[in-house]
C-alpha positions in Angstrom: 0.0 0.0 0.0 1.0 3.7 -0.6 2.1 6.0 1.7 0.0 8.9 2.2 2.0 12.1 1.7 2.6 14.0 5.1 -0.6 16.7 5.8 0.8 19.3 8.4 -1.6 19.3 11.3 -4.0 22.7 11.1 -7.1 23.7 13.0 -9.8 26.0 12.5 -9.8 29.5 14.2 -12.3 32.4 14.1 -12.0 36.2 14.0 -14.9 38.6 14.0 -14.8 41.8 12.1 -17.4 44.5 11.2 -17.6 46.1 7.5 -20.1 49.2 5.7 -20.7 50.1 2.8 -23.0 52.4 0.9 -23.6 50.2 -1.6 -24.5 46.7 -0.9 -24.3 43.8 2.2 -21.8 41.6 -0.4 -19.9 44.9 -0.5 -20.2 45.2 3.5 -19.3 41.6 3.8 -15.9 41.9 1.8 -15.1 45.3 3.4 -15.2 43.0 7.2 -13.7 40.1 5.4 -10.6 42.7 4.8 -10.6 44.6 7.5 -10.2 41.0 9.7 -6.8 41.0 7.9 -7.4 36.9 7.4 -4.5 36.1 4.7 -6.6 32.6 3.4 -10.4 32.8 4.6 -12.0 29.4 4.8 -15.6 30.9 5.3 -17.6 33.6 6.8 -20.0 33.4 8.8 -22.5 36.4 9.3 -23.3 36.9 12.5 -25.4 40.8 12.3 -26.8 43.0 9.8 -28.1 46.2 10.2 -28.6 49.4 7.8 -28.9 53.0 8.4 -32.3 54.2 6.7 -32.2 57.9 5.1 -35.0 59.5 2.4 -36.8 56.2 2.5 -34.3 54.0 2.1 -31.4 51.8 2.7 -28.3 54.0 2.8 -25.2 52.7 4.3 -24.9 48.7 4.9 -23.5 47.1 8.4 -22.1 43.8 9.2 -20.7 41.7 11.8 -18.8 38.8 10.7 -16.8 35.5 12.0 -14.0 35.5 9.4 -13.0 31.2 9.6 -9.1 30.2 8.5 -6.7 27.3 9.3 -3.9 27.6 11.3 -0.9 24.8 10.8 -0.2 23.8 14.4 3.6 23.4 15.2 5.0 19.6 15.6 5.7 19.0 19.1 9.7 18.8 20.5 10.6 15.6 20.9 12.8 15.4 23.9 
């Protein structure tokens, strides 16, 4: 049987992050996404949305985010 090629031990970590934008919620959603400073996402996960209303309607956009990546955890000395 093959050997399976060596996978580097990772986990999953979360970081929340809030974005606006005055034009949309994807726009909002990629504004938190970047200001999280996450190099690789994995997934977001929305958490809140709210808007600011003006002149009848929707004028600036709100979110709160979870911003999910993996982090390789370190091999463990050997003593």
């Amino acid at each position: 049987m093959p050997a399976r090629p060596s996978a580097a031990a990772s986990v999953v970590r979360l970081t929340e992050a809030t974005g606006t934008s005055a034009r949309s919620w994807d726009a909002a959603v990629v504004a938190a996404v970047k200001a999280s400073e996450v190099k690789d996402p994995v997934g977001v996960e929305i958490s809140r949305m709210w808007a600011e209303w003006a002149r009848g309607r929707l004028s600036r956009y709100h979110v709160t985010v979870r911003v999910a990546y993996r982090q390789t955890l370190k091999a463990a000395a050997r003593r």
